[in-house]
C-alpha positions as CSV (number, residue, x, y, z in Angstrom):
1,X,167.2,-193.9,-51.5
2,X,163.5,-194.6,-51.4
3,X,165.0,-198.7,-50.0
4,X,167.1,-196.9,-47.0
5,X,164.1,-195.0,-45.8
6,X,162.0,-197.9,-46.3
7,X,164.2,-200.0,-44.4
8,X,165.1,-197.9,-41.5
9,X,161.3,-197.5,-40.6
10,X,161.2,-201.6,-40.3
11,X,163.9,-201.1,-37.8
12,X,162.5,-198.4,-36.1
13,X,159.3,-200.4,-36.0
14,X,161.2,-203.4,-34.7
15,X,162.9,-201.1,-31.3
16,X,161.1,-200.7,-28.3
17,X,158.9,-198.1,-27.6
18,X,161.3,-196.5,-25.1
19,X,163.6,-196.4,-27.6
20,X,161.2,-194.4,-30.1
21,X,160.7,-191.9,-27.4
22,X,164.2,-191.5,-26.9
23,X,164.8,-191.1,-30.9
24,X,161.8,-188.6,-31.1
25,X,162.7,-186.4,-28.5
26,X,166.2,-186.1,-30.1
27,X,165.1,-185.5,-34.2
28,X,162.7,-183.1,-32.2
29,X,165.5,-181.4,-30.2
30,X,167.7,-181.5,-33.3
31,X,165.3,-179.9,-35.0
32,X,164.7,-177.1,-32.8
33,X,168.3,-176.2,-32.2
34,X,168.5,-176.2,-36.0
35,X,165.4,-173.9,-35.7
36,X,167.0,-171.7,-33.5
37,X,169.8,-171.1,-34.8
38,X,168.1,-170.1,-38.3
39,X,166.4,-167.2,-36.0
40,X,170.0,-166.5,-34.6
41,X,171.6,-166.0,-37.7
42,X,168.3,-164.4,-39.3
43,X,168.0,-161.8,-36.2
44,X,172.2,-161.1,-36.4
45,X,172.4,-160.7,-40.2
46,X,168.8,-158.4,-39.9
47,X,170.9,-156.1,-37.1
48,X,173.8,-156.1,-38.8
49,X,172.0,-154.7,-42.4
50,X,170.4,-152.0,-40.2
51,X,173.7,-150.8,-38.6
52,X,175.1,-150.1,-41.6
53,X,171.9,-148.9,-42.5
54,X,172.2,-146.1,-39.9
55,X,175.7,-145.3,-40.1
56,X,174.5,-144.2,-44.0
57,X,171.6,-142.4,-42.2
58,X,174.1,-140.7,-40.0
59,X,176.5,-139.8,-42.2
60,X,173.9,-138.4,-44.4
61,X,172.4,-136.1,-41.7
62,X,176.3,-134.9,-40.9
63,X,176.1,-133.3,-44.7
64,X,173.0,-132.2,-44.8
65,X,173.8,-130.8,-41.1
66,X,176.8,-129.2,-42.3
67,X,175.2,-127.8,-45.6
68,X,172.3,-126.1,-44.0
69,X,175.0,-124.7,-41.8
70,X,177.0,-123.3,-44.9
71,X,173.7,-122.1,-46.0
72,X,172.7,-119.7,-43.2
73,X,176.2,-118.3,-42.8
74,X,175.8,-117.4,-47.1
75,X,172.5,-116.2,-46.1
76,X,173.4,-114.0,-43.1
77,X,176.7,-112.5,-45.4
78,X,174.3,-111.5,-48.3
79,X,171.5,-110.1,-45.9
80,X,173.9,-108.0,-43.6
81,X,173.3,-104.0,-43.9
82,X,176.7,-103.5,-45.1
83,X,176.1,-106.3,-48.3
84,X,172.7,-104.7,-49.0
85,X,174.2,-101.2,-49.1
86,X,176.5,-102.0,-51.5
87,X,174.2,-104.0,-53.7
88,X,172.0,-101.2,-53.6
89,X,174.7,-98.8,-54.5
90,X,175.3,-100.6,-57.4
91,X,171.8,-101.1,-58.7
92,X,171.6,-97.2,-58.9
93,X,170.1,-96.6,-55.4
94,X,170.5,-93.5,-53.4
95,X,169.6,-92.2,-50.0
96,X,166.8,-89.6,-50.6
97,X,166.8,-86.2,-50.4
98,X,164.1,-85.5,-48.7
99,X,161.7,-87.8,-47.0
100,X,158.1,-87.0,-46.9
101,X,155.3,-89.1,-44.7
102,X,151.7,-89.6,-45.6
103,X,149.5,-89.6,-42.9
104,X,146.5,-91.9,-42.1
105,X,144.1,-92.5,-40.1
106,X,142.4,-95.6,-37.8
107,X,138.8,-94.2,-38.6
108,X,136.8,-95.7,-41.4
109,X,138.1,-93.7,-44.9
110,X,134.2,-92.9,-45.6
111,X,133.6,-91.3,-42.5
112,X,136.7,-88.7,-42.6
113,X,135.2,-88.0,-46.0
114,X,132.2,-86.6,-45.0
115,X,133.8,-84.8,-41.6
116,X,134.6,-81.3,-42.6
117,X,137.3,-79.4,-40.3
């Protein structure tokens, strides 16, 4: 190997200089096509990984879309009036008999205490 390399660059020497322009500014487009197309396929496979990668994402936003969804319809069933009543009904709850208020005031609690009527 190392007697092919050594005697391509006494050829090379051996060529015009022309020549060596013309053979460098091929291996040097060569090697930027091959370059190139390294990106390329580096830049398509990258794309490709995050398509899939979002479909996943997508998918997974469906279920959690359609979960919360499923959610708030259990939550408005359980807190409707009709659900509560019942639920209270059978926990023993009644409608009182008689309702009574308390009244209070705005006015600082220590000041009505030492107002007489």
């Amino acid at each position: 190997m190392v007697q092919l390399l050594t005697e391509l660059i006494k050829r090379l020497r051996k060529t015009s200089p022309t020549d060596r322009q013309v053979l460098a500014l091929f291996s040097a487009s060569i090697l930027l096509l091959t370059g190139l197309t390294v990106m390329w396929l580096a830049t398509s496979t990258r794309s490709a990984m995050l398509a899939a990668e979002l479909e996943m994402l997508e998918a997974r936003h469906a279920q959690l879309t359609n979960a919360i969804n499923t959610l708030w319809s259990e939550i408005g069933e359980i807190t409707s009036p009709q659900a509560m009543h019942e639920r209270a009904r059978a926990a023993g709850y009644r409608p009182a008999a008689r309702i009574e208020f308390i009244g209070t005031s705005t006015t600082d609690s220590s000041e009505a205490l030492h107002r007489s009527p």
